[in-house]
C-alpha positions in Angstrom: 0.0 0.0 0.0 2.8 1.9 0.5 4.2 1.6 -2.8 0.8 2.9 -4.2 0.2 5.8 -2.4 4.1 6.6 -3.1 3.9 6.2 -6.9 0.4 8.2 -7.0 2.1 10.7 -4.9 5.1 10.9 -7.5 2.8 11.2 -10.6 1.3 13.9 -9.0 4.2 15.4 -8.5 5.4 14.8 -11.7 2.2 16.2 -13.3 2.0 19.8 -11.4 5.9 20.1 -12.6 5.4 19.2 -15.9 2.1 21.7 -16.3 3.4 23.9 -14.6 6.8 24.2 -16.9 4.8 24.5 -19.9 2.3 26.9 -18.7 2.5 30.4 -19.5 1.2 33.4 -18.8 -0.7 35.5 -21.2 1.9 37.5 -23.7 0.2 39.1 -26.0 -0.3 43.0 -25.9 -4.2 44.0 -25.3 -5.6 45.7 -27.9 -8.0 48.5 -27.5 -10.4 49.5 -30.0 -12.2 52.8 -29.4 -14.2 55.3 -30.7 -12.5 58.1 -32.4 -14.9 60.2 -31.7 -13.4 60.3 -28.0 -9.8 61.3 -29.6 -11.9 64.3 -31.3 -13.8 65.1 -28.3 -10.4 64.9 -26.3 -8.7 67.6 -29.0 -11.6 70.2 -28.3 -11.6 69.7 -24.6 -7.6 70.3 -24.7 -8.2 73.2 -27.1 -10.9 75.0 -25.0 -8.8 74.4 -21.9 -5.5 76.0 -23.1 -7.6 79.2 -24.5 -8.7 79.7 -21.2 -6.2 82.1 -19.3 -7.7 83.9 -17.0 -4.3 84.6 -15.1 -3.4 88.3 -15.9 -6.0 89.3 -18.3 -9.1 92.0 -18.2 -12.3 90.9 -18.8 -15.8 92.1 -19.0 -19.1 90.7 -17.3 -21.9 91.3 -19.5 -24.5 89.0 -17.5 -24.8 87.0 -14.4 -27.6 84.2 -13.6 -29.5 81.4 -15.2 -27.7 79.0 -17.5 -30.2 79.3 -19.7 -30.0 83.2 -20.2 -26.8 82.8 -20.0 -26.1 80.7 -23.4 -28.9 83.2 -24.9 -26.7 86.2 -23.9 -23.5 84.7 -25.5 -25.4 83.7 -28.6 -26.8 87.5 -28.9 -23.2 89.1 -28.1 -21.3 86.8 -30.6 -23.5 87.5 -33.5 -23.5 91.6 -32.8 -19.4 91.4 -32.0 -17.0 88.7 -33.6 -14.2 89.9 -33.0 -13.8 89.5 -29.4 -13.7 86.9 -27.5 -16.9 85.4 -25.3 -17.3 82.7 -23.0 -19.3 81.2 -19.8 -18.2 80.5 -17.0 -20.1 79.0 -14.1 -19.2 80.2 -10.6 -21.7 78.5 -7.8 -25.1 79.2 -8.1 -24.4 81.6 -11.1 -23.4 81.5 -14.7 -21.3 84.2 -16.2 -20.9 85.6 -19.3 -17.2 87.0 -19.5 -16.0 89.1 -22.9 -12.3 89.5 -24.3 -9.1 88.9 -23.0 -7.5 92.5 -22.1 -3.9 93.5 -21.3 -4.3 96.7 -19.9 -7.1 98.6 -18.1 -7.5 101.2 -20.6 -8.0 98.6 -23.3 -10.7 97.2 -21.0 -12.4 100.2 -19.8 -12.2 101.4 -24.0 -14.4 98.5 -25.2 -16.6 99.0 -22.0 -17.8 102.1 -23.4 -18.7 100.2 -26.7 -20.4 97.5 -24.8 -22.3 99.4 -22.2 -24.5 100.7 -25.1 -26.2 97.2 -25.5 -25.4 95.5 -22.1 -25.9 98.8 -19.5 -25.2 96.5 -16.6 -21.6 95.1 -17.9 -18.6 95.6 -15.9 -14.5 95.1 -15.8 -13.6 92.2 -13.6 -10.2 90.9 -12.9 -10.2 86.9 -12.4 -7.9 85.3 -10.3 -7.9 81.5 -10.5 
């Protein structure tokens, strides 16, 4: 009985080595498939991000509020003045309508003038982020 359980005991023994010498491990490189509509999605979000510098810069607040009137403000201003620059920005609970991206104060407080004619309520801020 001895002898059995010794030879069963070796040719299991014998087995795991053997299996486990020509096992491997998985080798091949993953491949990913993916939408490149993300890659296009990822370009516009890294595009938006690096035109927004707020560091130095003059800007003016044309409206404050609802998102809503917000986006309808922007719209209006972009279509009556392309060549400045217009964005929202949302600052808890409100959304802001920000224009151009000024060096100086007397640039800022020139186009103020312009703009105060349609948007009476705009002002000069001064963002810090």
């Amino acid at each position: 009985m001895n002898l059995l359980a010794l030879k069963s005991g070796s040719f299991l023994f014998l087995f795991c080595g053997i299996s486990c010498f020509y096992s491997v491990a998985q080798t091949s490189v993953p491949q990913l498939s993916q939408d490149p509509k993300i890659e296009r999605l990822l370009a516009e979000k890294r595009k938006i991000n690096s035109a927004i510098t707020v560091t130095d810069k003059y800007k003016i607040q044309l409206f404050s509020g609802e998102s809503d009137l917000a986006k309808k403000t922007l719209i209006d201003f972009r279509k009556e003045c392309k060549t400045l620059d217009a964005m929202i920005v949302f600052n808890t609970p409100s959304y802001k309508v920000w224009v151009g991206n000024f060096k100086s104060r007397i640039e800022v407080e020139r186009a103020l003038i312009e703009i105060k004619k349609k948007y009476p309520a705009a002002f000069v801020v001064k963002p810090t982020k």
